[in-house]
C-alpha positions in Angstrom: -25.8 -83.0 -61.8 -29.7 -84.3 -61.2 -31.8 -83.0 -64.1 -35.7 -83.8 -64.2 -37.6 -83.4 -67.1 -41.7 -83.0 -67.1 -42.7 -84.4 -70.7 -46.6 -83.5 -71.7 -49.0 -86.2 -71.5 -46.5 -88.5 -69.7 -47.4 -89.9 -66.6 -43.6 -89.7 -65.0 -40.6 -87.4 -65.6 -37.6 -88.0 -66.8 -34.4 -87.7 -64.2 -31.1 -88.3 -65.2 -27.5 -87.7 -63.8 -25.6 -85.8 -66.8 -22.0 -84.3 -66.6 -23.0 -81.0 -68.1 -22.5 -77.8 -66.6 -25.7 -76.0 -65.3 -25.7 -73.6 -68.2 -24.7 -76.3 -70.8 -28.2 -77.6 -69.8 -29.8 -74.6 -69.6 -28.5 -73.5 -73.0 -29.9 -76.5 -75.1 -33.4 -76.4 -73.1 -33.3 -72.2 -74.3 -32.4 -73.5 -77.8 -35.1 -75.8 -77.7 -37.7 -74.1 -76.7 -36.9 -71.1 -79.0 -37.1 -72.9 -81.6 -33.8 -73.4 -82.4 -33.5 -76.8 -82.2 -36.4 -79.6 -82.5 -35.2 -81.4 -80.0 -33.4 -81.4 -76.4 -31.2 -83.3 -76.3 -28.7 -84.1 -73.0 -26.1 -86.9 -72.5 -26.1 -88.9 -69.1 -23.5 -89.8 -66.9 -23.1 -93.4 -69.0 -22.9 -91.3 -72.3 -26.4 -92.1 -72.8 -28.4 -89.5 -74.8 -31.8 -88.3 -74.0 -33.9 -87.0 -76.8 -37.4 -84.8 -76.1 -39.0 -83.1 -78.5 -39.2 -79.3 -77.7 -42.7 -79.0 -78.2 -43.5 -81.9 -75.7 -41.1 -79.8 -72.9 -43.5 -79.2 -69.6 -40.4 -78.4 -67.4 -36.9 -78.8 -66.8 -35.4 -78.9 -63.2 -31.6 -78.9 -63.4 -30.3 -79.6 -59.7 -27.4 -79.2 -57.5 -24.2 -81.1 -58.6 -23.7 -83.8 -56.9 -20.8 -85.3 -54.6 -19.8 -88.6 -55.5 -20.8 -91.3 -52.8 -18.3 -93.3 -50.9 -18.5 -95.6 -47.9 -19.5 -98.5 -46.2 -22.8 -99.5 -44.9 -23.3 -101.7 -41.9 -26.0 -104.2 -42.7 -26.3 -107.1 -40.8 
């Protein structure tokens, strides 16, 4: 799943692809911004993982999940 993340007083977000469930994602930014945790942090599709610090959070868009892309294209 596609999830973008504004970060204050940076000039471009941060998108990544992550593995986590909608709510997994949406349970660490709650803990986050509740205070419960400093930071939020999220793990990418490569097993990357993405630390913001809560207080820096401007948004958090999680997206749809997404279907993996197979095919061909026809360049010549």
């Amino acid at each position: 799943m596609e999830v973008k993340i504004g970060v204050q007083h940076a000039p471009r977000e941060i998108v990544l692809e992550s593995g986590q469930s909608a709510e997994e994602v949406e349970r660490a930014v709650s803990e986050a911004l509740a205070g419960k945790s400093p930071l939020l942090s999220l793990v990418d599709d490569h097993g990357r993982k993405v630390l913001v610090p809560a207080e820096r959070l401007a948004y958090v868009e999680i997206g749809e999940p997404t279907a993996r892309k197979v095919g061909f294209s026809s360049a010549l």
